[in-house]
ZAMARGU-4260 file (C-alpha; in steps of 0.2 Angstrom, whole numbers, plus 5000, padded with zeros to 4 digits):
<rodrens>
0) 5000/5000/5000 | 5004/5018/4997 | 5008/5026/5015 | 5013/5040/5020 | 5022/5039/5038
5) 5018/5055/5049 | 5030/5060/5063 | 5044/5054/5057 | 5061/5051/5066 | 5078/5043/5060
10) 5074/5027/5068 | 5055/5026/5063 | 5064/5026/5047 | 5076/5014/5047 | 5065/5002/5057
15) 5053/5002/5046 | 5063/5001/5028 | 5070/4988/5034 | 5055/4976/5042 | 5046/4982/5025
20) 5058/4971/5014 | 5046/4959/5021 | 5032/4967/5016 | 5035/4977/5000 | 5024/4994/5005
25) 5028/5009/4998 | 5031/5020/5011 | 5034/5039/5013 | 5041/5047/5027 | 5038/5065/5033
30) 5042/5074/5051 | 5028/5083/5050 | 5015/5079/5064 | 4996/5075/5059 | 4986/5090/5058
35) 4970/5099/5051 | 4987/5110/5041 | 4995/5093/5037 | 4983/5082/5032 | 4984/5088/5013
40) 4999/5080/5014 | 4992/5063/5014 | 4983/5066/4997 | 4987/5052/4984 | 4990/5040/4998
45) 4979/5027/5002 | 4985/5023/5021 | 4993/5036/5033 | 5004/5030/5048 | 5003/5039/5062
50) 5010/5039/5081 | 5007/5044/5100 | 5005/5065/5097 | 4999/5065/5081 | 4983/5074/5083
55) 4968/5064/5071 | 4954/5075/5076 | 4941/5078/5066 | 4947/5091/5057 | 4961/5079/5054
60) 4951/5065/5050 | 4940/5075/5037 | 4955/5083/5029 | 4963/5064/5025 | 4947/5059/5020
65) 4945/5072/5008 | 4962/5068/5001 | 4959/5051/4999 | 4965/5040/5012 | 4956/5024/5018
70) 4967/5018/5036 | 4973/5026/5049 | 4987/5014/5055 | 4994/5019/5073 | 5011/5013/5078
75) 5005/5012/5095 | 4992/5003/5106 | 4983/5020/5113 | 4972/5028/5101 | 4963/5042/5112
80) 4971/5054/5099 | 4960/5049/5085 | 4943/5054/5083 | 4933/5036/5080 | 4916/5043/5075
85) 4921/5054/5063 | 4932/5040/5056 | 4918/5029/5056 | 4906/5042/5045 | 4921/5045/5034
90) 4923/5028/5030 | 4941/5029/5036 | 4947/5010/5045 | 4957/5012/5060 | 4971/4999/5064
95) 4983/4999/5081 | 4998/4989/5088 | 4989/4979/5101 | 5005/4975/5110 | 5022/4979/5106
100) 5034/4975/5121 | 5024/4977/5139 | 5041/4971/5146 | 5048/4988/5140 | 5036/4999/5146
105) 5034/4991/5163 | 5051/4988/5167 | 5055/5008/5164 | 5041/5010/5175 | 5052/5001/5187
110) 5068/5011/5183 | 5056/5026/5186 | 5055/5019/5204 | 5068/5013/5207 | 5080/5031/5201
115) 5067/5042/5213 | 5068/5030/5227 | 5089/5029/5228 | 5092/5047/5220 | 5106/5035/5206
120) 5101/5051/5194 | 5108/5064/5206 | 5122/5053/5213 | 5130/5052/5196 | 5128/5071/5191
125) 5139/5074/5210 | 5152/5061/5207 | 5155/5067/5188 | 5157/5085/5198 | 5170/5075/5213
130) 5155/5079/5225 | 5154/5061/5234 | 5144/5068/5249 | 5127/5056/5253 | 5117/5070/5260
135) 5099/5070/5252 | 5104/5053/5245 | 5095/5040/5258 | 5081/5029/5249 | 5069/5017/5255
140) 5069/4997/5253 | 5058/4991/5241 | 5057/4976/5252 | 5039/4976/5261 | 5031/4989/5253
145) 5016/4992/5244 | 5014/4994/5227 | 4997/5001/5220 | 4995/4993/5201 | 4980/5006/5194
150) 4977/4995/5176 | 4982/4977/5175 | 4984/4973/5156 | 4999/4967/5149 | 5011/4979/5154
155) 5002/4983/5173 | 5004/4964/5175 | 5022/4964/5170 | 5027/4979/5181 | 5016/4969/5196
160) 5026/4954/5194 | 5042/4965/5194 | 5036/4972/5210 | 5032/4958/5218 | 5048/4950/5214
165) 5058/4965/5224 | 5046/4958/5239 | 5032/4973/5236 | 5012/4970/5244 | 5005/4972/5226
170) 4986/4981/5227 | 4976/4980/5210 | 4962/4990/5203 | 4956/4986/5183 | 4938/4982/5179
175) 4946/4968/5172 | 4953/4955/5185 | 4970/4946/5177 | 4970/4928/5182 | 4990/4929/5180
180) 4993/4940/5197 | 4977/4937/5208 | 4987/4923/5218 | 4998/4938/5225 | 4986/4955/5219
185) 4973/4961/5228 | 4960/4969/5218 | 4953/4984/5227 | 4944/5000/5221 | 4956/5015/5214
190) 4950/5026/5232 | 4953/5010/5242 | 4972/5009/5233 | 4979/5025/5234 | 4976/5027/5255
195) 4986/5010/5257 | 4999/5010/5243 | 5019/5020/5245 | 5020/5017/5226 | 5006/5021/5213
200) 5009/5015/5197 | 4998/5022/5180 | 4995/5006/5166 | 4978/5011/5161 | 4970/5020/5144
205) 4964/5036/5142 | 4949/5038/5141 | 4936/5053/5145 | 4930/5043/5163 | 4950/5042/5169
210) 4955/5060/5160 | 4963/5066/5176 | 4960/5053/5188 | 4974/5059/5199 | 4970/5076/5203
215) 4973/5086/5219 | 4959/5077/5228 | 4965/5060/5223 | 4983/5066/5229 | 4977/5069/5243
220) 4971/5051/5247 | 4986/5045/5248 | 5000/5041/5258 | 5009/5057/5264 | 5026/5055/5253
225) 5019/5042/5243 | 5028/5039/5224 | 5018/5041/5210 | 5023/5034/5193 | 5014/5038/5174
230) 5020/5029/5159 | 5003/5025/5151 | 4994/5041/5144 | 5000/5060/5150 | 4981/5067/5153
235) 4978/5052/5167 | 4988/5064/5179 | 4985/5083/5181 | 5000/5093/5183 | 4993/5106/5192
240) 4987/5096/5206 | 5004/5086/5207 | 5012/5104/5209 | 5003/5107/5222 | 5004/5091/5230
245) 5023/5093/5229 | 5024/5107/5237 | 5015/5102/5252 | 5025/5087/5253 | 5008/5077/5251
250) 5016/5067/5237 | 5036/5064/5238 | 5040/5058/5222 | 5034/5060/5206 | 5039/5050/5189
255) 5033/5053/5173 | 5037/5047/5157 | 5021/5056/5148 | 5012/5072/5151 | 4997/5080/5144
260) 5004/5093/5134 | 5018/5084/5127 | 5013/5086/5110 | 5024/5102/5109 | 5040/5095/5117
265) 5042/5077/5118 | 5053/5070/5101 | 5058/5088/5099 | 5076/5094/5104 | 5072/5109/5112
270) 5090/5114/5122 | 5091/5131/5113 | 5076/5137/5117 | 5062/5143/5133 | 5051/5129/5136
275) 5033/5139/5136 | 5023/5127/5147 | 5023/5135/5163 | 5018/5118/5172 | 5030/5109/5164
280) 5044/5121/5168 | 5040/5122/5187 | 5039/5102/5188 | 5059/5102/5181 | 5062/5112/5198
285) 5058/5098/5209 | 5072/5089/5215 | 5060/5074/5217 | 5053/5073/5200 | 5061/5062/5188
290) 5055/5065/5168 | 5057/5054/5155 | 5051/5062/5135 | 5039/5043/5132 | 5054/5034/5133
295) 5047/5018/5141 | 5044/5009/5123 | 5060/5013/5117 | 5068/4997/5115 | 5074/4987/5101
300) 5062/4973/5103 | 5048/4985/5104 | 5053/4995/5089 | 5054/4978/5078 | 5038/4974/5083
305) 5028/4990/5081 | 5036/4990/5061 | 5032/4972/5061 | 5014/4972/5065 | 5010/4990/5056
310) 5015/4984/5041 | 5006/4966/5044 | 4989/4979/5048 | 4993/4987/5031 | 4995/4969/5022
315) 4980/4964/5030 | 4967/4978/5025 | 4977/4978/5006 | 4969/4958/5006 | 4952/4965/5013
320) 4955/4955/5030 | 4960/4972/5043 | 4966/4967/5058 | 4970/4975/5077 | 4956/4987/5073
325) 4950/5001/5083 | 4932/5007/5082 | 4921/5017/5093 | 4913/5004/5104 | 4929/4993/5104
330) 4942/4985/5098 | 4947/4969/5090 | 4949/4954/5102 | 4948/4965/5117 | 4936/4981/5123
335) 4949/4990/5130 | 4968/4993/5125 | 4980/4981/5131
</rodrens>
């Protein structure tokens, strides 16, 4: 199939030629992101490929219906950015990466933890400098804590059984109970979660009920000094309540791989210029926030399997058999994203 491959970086790129000698798709790359602007860009194509920040609203969506498009293949396993009504009334099919690598999403999630807990981040930026003072360095053991898992797909499971394996109490909330952990889980109610857990970690989709589902009120339900981890979708967590949390000390230590407006920085090397986002500024001041730019799929593995099963979604709907497809009241195989 013709596609054009929105967001493009170098190893996008050179993942994808290469898994396509498999495949035998004509592929066109842009950097560009997915826009009402850019959609024209799509026309003459009959599948776009598009990623994480790629905005496929419905301006979006009607612009590459207009120029002639008929999938909308994401490289990714969330799909809150793309409009599925409108897709549906234009006619346009919508593909996903079910699963990619849940090992390396949930084991940054660890390293999340695990970097905010014994400060390893800070220590190495003083012993580069010859500073080998410990002050401000003391950690916790892992050993015997409890670890809340809010979402228990693939990737929450994974991080569970990580957790459980460092000797973590392993709390649970998901609609959907996963047989694979319930001999050491217990599944409880988000509310119920955050009062007993020291480590709350994020795994779920976004959606418009869990849109901010940690906000200043839910902060507060926790632990005081409580960690809280995100490397699942950036608008689960509000930044302004986390800010004010921080400052109180209510919440004493914050990990986050995504964030809500990272549209307009994450992928983009911005170290010559002012970052604009005022919330996003004052969270690098912390000196217990650790920020990652949705980092946590980045592995070798993962990237070979996204191009590997993109262009297996392309084949597929090219033989009129589409596959991993997302529609408004579901998605292939599974009602919620894994």
């Amino acid at each position: 199939m013709k596609t054009l491959v929105y967001s493009t970086r170098p190893d996008t790129r050179s993942t994808f030629d290469a898994m396509n000698s498999r495949f035998n798709h004509q592929l066109d790359y842009t950097e560009a992101k997915l826009a009402s602007e850019t959609a024209a860009l799509a026309r003459g194509y009959e599948a776009v490929c598009i990623f994480v920040n790629d905005n496929a609203n419905a301006d979006s969506l009607n612009g590459l219906a207009d120029a002639g498009v008929r999938l909308v293949a994401l490289r990714a396993a969330g799909y809150n950015n793309v409009d599925l009504e409108v897709a549906a009334r234009r006619g346009l099919t919508v593909c996903r990466v079910p699963a990619y690598s849940p090992h390396a999403v949930a084991e940054h999630a660890v390293a999340l933890i695990l970097t905010l807990n014994r400060k390893t981040h800070r220590a190495h930026d003083r012993v580069r400098e010859g500073n080998f003072s410990l002050d401000g360095l003391m950690g916790f053991d892992m050993y015997g804590k409890t670890a809340g898992i809010i979402g228990t797909g693939k990737i929450g499971a994974i991080a569970a059984e990580i957790l459980h394996g460092f000797g973590c109490r392993i709390l649970a909330s998901d609609p959907y109970v996963n047989q694979s952990i319930v001999t050491y889980a217990t599944y409880m109610p988000v509310p119920d979660l955050l009062a007993q857990s020291d480590i709350v970690s994020l795994h779920c989709p976004l959606t418009p009920e869990s849109h901010h589902m940690i906000n200043f009120d839910a902060l507060m339900k926790m632990k005081k000094g409580a960690m809280l981890v995100n490397t699942s979708r950036g608008g689960l967590v509000d930044a302004k309540g986390c800010i004010a949390a921080l400052k109180i000390g209510q919440l004493g230590y914050l990990g986050l791989d995504v964030y809500e407006e990272e549209g307009d920085l994450f992928f983009e090397d911005l170290s010559n210029q002012v970052i604009q986002d005022d919330l996003f500024a004052r969270l690098l001041t912390f000196p217990n926030v650790l920020i990652t730019a949705h980092q946590a799929f980045f592995t070798r593995t993962a990237m070979d399997n996204i191009a590997e099963t993109t262009l297996g979604n392309l084949t597929a709907f090219a033989d009129g058999k589409p596959a991993n497809l997302v529609t408004a009241t579901g998605v292939s195989g599974r009602n919620k994203p894994a």
